[in-house]
N, C-alpha and C positions, 0 to 999 in steps of 0.2 A: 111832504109826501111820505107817508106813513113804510109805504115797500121798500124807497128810497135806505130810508133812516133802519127800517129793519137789514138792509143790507151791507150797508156800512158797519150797523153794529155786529153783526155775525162776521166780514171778511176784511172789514179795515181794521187797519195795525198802527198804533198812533207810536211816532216817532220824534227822538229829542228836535226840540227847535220849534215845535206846534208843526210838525210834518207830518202829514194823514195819507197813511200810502192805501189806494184803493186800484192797484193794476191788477189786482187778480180778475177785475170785474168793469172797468170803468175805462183805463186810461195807458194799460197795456194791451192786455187779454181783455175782450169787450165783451161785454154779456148784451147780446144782442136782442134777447126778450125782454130784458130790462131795459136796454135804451129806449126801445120801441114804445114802452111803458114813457118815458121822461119824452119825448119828441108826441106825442098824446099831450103829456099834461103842458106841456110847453102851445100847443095848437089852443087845447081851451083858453089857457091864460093870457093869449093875445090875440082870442079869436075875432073881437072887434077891430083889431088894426090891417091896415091895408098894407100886407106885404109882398114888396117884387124880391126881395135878395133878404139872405142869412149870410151874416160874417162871422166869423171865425180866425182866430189864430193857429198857424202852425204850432204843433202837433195834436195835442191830445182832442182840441176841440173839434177836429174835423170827422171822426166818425159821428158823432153827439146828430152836429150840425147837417150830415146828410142824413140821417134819419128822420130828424126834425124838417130841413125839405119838404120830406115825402108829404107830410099832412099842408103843409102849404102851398105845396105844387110851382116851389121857385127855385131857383138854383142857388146854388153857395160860393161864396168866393170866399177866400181866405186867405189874410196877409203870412207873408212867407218871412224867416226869419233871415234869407241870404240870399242878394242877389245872383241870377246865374241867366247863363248866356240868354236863357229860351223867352226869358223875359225882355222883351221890345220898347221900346217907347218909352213913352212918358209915365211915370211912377208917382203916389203917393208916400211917403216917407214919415215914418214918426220912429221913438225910441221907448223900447219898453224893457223895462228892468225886473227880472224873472225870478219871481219868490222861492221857486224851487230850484232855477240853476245857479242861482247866484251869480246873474252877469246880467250885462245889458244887450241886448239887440237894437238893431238898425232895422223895426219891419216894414215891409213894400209890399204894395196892392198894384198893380196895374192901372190906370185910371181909364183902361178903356172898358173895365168894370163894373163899374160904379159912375153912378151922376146925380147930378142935382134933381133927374126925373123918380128915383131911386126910392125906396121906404125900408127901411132897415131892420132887422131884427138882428140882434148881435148873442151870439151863441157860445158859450164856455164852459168848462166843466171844474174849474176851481175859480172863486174870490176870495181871496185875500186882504194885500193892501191896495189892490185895484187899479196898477198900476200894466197891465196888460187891455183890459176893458178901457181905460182913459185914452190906452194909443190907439183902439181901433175906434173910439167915441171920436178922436182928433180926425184919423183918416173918415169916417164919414161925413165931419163936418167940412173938413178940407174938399171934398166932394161936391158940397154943398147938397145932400143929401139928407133926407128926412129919419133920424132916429125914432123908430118907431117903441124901441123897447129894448130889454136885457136878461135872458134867461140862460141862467145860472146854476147847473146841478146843486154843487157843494160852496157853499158860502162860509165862513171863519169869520161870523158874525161879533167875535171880539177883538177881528185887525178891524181899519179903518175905512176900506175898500168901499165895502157896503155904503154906509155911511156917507160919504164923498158922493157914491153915483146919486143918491136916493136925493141927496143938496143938490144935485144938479136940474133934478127935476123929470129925470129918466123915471119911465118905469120899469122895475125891476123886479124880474120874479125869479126867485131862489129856493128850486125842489126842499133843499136841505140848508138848517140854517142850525150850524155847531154856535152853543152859545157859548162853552166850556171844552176843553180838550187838555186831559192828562194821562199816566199810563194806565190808569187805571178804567178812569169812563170817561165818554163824552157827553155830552149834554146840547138837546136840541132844543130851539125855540119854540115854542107851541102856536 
């Protein structure tokens, strides 16, 4: 996505470690004419699938993901990184290890959520080594829930992440796909 990748290159700042910091715009400070732009192309790109729910991970992907709603006209749920009182019942649990905090979490969905009636579109704003996307791919399946698909702002199309979902048989669509990342340029996939 041409806006996308022109955006990135004007206000992303590539940092040691293959770390692409995009919060002026994305994932702190949210440019809300531009998500509106990515939640659009995200609707065309899975306009054939039948979606009841968008999932999301705590933090960054939940603005992404209600935006993205709107054109779908379903609600979002979104695994939470820490359990706390207000959460009831019965819980879905997987463990995801975080390429930017360098730790692992324990995330939980409610299961009164989500079900096996369910179609999924699963919504994020960084892939990497894909190890956020696999726990909430886990919690839908533990659902027994129909994965409909995976839209992905910014992809890091040389970790492994990609790769993995795309073997699994997901479909997966990634606005932005860095093929390359150093101080100097990045490089997108055409």
């Amino acid at each position: 996505m041409k806006l996308l990748e022109d955006r990135i290159l004007k206000d992303g700042v590539v940092k040691p470690g293959n770390v692409l910091k995009v919060d002026s715009f994305l994932n702190h400070q949210m440019d809300i004419e531009l998500i509106n732009e990515l939640g659009k192309e995200f609707k065309r790109r899975f306009a054939d699938k039948k979606i009841t729910k968008i999932l999301t991970i705590e933090a960054s992907g939940i603005g992404i993901a209600c935006i993205t709603a709107q054109y779908f006209q379903v609600p979002v749920i979104f695994a939470k990184k820490a359990q706390s009182i207000n959460i009831d019942g019965d819980v879905y649990s997987t463990q995801v290890q975080s390429f930017t905090h360098q730790r692992v979490y324990n995330v939980i969905l409610s299961k009164r959520f989500l079900g096996p009636e369910d179609h999924v579109l699963i919504i994020d704003d960084f892939l990497a080594n894909g190890c956020a996307l696999l726990g909430l791919i886990d919690i839908v399946k533990s659902a027994g829930a129909t994965i409909e698909g995976a839209g992905i702002v910014i992809e890091k199309g040389f970790q492994q992440g990609g790769q993995l979902i795309r073997d699994m048989g997901i479909q997966l669509e990634s606005l932005a796909i860095i093929d390359s990342m150093d101080d100097c340029q990045l490089t997108f996939r055409a």
